[in-house]
C-alpha positions in Angstrom: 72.0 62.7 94.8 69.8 63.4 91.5 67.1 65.1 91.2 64.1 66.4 89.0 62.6 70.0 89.4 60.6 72.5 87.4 59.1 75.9 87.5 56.9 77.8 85.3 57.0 81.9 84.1 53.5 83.1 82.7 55.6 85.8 80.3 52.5 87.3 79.2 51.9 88.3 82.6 55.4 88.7 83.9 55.1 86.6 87.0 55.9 82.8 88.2 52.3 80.8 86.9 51.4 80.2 90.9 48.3 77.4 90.8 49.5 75.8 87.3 48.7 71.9 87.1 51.4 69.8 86.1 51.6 66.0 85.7 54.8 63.4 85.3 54.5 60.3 83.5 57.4 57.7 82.9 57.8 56.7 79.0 58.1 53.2 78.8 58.9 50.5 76.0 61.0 50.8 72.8 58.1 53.4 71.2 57.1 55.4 74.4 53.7 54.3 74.4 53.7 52.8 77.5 53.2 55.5 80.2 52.9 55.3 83.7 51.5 58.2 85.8 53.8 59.6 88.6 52.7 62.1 90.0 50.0 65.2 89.8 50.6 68.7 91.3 49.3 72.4 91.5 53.0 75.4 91.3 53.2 77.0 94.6 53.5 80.7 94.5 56.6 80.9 93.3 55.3 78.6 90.2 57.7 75.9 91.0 56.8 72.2 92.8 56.9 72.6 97.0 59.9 69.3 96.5 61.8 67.6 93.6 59.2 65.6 91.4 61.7 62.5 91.7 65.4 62.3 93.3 67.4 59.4 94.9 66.0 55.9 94.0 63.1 56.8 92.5 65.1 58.9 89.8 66.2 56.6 87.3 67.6 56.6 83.5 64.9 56.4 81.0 62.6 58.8 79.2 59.6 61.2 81.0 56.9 63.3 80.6 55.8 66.6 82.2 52.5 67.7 80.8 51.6 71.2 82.1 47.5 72.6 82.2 48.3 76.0 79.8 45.3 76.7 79.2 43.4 75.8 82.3 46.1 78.4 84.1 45.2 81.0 81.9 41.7 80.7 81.9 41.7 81.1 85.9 43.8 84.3 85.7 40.6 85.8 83.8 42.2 85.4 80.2 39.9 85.0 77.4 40.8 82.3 75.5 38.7 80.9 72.1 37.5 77.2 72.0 39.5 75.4 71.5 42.4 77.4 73.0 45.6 77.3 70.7 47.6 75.7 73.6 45.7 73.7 75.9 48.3 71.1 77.9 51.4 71.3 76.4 53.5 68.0 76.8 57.3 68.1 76.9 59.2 64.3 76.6 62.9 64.9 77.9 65.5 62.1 78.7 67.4 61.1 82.1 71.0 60.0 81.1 72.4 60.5 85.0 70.3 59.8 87.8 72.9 61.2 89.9 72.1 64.7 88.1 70.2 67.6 89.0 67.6 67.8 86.0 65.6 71.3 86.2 63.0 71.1 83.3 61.4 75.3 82.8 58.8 76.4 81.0 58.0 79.9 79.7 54.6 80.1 78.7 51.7 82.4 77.5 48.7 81.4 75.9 49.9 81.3 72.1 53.7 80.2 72.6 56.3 78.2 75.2 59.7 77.7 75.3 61.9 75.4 77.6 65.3 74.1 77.7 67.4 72.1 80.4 68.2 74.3 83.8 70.7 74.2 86.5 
C-alpha cells in the first residue's frame, strides 16, 4: 500500500523542526493552477507528521504540494529574522507516478537555505 510521508531537520539548530506547520495541496489541471487543500498539520517532536499525509485510496497519481511555515518555525524558536524574512513558506511541487509507492518528501531547512530530495 502507498503512501506519503515527510519530516523536517532545522540544520541551523541541529535538531528535527518539532511544531513546524505544513500544508498539502493537490495540483490540478493541465497548468497546476487548480489547487485543492488537503490537509494542514503542526511536526511532532520528532519533526515528522504523527501518520502518512495520504496512503491507500486517497493516494493517487497526479501532482502535489507541501508548503512548509519556515519562517514562522524559526521565529518561535527565538530567531531573529528581518522583515520580510528571506524564506518565509517554502513550497515544494513533486509528482506521484506509483500510488502503490512509499513517497517520503524531507526537508533540510534553516532560515537562509533548504534542500530536499525523494526519501525511502
Amino acid at each position: 500500500m502507498g503512501k506519503l510521508t515527510t519530516h523536517v531537520l532545522d540544520t541551523m539548530q541541529g535538531r528535527p523542526a518539532a511544531g513546524m506547520a505544513v500544508r498539502l495541496y493537490r495540483l490540478d489541471g493541465l497548468d497546476g493552477h487548480k489547487v485543492e487543500a488537503i490537509k494542514s498539520l503542526l511536526l511532532n517532536a520528532d519533526g515528522r507528521a504523527d501518520a502518512p499525509l495520504l496512503e491507500g485510496p486517497a493516494l493517487e497519481p497526479g501532482r502535489y504540494r507541501l508548503v512548509f511555515g519556515v519562517a514562522d518555525y524559526f521565529r518561535g524558536c527565538g530567531v531573529e529574522l528581518p522583515e520580510p524574512p528571506f524564506l518565509d513558506e517554502v513550497p515544494l511541487d513533486f509528482g506521484i507516478a506509483d500510488e502503490s509507492a512509499h513517497y517520503h518528501v524531507p526537508l533540510l531547512a534553516s532560515p537562509w537555505s533548504y534542500s530536499t530530495y525523494r526519501g525511502s
